[in-house]
N, CA, C and O of each residue as an XYZ file, in Angstrom:
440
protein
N      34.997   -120.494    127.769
C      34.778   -119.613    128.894
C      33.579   -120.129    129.681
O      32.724   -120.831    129.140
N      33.529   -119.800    130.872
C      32.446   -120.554    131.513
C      31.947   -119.232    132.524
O      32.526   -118.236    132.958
N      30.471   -119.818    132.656
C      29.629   -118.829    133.564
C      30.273   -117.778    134.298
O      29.936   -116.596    134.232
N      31.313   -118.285    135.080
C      31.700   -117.612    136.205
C      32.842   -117.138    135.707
O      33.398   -116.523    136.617
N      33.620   -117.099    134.513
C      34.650   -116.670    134.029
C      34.125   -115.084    133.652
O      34.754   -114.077    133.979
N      32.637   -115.081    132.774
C      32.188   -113.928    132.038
C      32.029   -113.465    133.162
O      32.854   -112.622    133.513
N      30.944   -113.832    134.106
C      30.933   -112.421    135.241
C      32.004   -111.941    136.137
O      31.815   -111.075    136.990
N      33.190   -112.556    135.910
C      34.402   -111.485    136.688
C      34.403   -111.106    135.851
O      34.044   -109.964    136.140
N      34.577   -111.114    134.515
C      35.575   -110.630    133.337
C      34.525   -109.185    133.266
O      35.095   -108.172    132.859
N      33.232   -109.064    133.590
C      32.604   -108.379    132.716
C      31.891   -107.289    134.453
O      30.990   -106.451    134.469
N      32.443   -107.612    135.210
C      31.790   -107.211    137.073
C      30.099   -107.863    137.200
O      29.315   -107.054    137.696
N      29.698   -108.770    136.934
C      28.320   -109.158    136.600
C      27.382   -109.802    138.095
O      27.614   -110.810    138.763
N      26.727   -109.178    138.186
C      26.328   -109.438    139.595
C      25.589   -110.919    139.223
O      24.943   -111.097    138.191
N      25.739   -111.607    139.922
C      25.482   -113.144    140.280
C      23.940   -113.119    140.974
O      23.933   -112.763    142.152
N      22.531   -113.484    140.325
C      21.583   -113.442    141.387
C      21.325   -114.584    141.611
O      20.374   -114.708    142.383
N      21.823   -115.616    141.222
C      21.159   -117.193    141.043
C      21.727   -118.099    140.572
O      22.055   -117.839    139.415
N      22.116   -119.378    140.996
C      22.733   -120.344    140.124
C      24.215   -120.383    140.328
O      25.058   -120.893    139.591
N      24.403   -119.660    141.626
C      25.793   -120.017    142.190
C      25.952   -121.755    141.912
O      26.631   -121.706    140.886
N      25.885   -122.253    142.004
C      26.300   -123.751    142.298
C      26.602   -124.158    140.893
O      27.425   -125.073    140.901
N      26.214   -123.792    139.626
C      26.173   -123.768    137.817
C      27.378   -123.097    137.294
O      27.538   -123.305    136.091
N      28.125   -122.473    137.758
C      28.857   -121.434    137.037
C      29.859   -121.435    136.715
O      30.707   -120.553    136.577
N      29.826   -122.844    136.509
C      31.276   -123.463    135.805
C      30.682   -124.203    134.590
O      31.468   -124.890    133.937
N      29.674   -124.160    134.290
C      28.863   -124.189    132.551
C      29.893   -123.595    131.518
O      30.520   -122.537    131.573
N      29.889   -124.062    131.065
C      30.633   -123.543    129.566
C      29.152   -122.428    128.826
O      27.929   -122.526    128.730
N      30.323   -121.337    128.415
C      29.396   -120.155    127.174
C      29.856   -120.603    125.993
O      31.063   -120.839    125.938
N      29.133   -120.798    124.937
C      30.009   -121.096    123.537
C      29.655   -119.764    122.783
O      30.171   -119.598    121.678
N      28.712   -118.680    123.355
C      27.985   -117.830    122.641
C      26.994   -116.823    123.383
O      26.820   -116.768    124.601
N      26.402   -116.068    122.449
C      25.382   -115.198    123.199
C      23.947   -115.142    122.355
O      23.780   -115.725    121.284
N      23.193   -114.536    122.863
C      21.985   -114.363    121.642
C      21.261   -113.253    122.680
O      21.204   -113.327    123.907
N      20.717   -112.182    121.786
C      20.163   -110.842    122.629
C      18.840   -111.208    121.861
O      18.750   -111.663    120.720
N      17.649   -110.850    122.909
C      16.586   -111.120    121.913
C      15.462   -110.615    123.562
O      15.937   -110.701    124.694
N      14.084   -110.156    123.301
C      13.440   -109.774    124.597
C      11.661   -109.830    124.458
O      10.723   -109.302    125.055
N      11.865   -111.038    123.016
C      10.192   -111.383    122.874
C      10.605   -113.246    123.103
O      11.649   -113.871    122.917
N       9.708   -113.520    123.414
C       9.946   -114.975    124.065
C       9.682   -116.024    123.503
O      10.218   -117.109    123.731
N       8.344   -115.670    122.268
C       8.316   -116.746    121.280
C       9.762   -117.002    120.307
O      10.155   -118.079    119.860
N      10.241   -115.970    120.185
C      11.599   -115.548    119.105
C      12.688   -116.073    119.706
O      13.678   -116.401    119.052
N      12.603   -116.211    121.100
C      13.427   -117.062    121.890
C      14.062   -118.412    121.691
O      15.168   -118.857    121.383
N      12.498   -119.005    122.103
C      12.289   -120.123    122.120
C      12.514   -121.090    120.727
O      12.778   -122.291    120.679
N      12.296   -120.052    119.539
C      12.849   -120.545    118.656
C      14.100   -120.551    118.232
O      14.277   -121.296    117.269
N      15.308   -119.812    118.725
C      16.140   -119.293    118.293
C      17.414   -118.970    119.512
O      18.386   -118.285    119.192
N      17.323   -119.342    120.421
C      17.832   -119.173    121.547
C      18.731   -120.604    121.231
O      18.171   -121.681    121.028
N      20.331   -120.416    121.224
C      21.144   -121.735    121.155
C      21.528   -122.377    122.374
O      21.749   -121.725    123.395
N      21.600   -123.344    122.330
C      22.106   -124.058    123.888
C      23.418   -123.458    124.049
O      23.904   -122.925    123.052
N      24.242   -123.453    125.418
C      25.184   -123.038    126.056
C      25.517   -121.725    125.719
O      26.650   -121.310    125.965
N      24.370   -120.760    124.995
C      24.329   -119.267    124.879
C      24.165   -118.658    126.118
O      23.386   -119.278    126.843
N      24.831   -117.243    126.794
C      24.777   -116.623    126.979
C      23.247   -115.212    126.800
O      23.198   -114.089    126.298
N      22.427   -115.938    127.387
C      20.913   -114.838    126.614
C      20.599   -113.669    127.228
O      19.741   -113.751    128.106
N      21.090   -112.546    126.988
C      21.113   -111.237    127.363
C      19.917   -110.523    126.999
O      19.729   -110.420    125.787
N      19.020   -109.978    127.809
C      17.560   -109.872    127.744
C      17.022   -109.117    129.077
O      17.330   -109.458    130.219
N      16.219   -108.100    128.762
C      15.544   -107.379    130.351
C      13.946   -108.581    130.691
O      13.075   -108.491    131.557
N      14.101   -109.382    129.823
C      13.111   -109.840    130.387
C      13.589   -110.732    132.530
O      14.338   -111.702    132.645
N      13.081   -110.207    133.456
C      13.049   -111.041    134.139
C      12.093   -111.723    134.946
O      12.157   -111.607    136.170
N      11.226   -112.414    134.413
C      10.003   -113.070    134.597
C      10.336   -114.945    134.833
O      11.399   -115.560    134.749
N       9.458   -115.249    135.029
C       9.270   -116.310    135.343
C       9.690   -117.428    133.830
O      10.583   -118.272    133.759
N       8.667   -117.019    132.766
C       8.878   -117.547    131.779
C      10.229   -117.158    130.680
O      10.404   -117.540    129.523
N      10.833   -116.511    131.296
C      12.310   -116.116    130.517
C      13.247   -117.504    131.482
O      14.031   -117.961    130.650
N      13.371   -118.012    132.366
C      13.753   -118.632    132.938
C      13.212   -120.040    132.234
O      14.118   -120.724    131.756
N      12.168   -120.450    132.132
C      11.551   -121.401    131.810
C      12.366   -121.545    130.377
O      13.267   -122.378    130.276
N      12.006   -120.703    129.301
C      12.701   -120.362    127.982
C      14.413   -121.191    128.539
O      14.990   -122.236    128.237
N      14.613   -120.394    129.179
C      16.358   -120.514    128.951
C      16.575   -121.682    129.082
O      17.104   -122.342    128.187
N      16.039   -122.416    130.774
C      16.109   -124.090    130.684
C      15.399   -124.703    129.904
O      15.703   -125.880    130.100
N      14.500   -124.660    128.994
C      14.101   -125.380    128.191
C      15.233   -125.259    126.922
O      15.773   -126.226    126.385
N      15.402   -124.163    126.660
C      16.721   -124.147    125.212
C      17.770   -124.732    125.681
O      18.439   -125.237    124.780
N      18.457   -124.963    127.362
C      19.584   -125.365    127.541
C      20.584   -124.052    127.501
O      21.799   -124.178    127.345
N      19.940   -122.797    127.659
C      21.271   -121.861    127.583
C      22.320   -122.162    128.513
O      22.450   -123.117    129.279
N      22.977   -121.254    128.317
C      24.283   -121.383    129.633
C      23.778   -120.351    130.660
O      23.483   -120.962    131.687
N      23.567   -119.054    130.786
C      22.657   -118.437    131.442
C      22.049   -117.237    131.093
O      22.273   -116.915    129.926
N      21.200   -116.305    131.868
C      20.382   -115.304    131.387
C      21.301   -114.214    131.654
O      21.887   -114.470    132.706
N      21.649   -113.209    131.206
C      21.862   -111.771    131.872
C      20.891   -110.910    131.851
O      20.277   -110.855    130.786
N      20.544   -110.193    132.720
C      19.666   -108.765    132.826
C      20.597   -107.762    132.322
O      21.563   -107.368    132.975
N      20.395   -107.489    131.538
C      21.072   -106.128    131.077
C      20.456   -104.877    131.437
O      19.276   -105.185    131.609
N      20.570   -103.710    131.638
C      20.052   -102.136    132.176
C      19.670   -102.129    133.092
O      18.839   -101.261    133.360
N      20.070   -103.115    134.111
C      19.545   -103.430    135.220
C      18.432   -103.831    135.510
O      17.858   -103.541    136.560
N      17.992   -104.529    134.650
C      16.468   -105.220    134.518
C      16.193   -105.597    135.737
O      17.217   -106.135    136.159
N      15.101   -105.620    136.813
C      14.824   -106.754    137.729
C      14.099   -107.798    137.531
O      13.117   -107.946    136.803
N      14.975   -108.974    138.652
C      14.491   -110.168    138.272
C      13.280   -110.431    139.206
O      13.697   -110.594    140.354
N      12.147   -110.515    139.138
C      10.855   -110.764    139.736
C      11.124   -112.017    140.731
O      12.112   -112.741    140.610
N      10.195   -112.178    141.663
C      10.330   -112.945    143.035
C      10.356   -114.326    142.480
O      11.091   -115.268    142.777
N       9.457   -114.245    141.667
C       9.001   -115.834    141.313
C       9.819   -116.718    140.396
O       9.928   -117.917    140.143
N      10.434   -115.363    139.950
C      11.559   -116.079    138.710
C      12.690   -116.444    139.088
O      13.368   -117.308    138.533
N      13.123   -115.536    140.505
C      14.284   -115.436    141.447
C      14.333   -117.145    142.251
O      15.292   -117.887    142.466
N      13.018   -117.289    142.508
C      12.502   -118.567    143.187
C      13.114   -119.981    142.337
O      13.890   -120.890    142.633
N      12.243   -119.587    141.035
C      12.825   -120.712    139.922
C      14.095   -120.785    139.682
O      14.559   -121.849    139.272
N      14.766   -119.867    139.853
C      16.338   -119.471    138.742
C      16.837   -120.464    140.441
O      17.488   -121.497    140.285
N      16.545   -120.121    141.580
C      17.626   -121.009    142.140
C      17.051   -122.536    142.844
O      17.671   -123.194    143.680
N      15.760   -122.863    142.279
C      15.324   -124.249    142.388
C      16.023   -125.122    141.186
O      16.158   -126.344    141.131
N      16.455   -124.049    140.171
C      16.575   -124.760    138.985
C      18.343   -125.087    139.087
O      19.046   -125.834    138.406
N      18.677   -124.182    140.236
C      20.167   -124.111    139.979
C      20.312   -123.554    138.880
O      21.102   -124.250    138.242
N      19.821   -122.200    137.956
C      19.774   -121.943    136.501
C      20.713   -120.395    137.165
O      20.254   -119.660    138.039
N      22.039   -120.211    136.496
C      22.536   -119.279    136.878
C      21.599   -117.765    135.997
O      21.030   -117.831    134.908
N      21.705   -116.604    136.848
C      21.090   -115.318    136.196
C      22.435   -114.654    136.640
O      23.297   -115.102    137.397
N      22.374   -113.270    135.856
C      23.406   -112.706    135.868
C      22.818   -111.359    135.610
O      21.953   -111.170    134.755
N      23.388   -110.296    136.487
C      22.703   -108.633    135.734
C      23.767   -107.522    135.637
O      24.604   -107.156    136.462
N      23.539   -107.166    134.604
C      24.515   -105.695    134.240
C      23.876   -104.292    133.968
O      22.780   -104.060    133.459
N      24.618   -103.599    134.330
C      23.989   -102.195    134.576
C      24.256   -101.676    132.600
O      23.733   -100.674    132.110
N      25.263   -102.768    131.733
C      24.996   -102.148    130.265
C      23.921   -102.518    129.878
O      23.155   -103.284    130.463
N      23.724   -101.815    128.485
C      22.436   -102.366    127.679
C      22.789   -103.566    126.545
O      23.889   -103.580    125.992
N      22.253   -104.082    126.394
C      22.205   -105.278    125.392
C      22.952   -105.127    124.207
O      23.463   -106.074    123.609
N      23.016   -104.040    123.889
C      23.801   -103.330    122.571
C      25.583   -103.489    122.888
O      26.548   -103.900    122.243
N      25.338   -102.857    124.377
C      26.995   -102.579    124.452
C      27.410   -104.001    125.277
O      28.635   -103.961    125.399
N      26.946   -105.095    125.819
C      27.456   -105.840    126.406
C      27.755   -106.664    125.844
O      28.822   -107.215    126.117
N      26.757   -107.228    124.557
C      27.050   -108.176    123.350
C      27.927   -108.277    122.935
O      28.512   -109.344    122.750
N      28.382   -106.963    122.594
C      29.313   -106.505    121.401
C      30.799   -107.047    121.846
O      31.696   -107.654    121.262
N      30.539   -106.318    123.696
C      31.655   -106.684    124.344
C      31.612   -108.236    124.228
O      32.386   -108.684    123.382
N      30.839   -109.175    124.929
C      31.247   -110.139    125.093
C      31.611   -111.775    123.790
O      32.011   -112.931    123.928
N      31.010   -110.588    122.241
C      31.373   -111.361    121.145
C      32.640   -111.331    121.367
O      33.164   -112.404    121.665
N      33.637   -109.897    121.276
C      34.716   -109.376    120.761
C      35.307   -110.757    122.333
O      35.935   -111.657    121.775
N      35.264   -110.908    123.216
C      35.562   -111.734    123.823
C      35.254   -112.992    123.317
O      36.307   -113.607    123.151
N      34.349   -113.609    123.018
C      34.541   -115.029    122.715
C      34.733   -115.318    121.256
O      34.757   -116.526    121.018
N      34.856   -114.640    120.359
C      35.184   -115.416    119.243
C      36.525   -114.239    118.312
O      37.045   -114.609    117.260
């Protein structure tokens, strides 16, 4: 499944990284402290998280995720908004919480 497959499948508003969103997801990982991330965050994951800061972005391209979602409608801050589309790094936001979107989008990919 790829970037742009999950956010029709799931109504996922697109804030960044239009031009990426044909990335392959192999997975997800929910997690919203950043050292725990960085350790543990898998490449071409799906990382569902209210963090939207600057350094949640940094995190994700450094692990290689596939992209971020905001879940509960997290907002994504100016500066991170800035990075996410210098980086071409797709973001993605949903009005579920991390609990219920996971769940959904395991029962979808595996």
């Amino acid at each position: 499944m790829t970037v742009k497959e999950l956010a029709e499948h799931f109504g996922l508003k697109i804030l960044a990284g239009e031009n990426s969103l044909d990335r392959p997801v192999s997975g997800g990982y929910t997690c919203d402290l950043l050292s725990w991330a960085v350790a543990r965050l898998p490449a071409d994951a799906a990382w569902l998280t209210v963090m939207g800061n600057i350094n949640a972005i940094a995190v994700a391209s450094l692990k290689d995720a596939a992209c971020i979602i905001l879940t509960d409608s997290a907002p994504l801050d100016i500066p991170a908004l800035e990075k996410a589309r210098e980086l071409s790094f797709p973001v993605l936001l949903s009005e579920q919480d991390s609990f219920t979107l996971g769940a959904r989008i395991e029962g979808l990919l595996y």
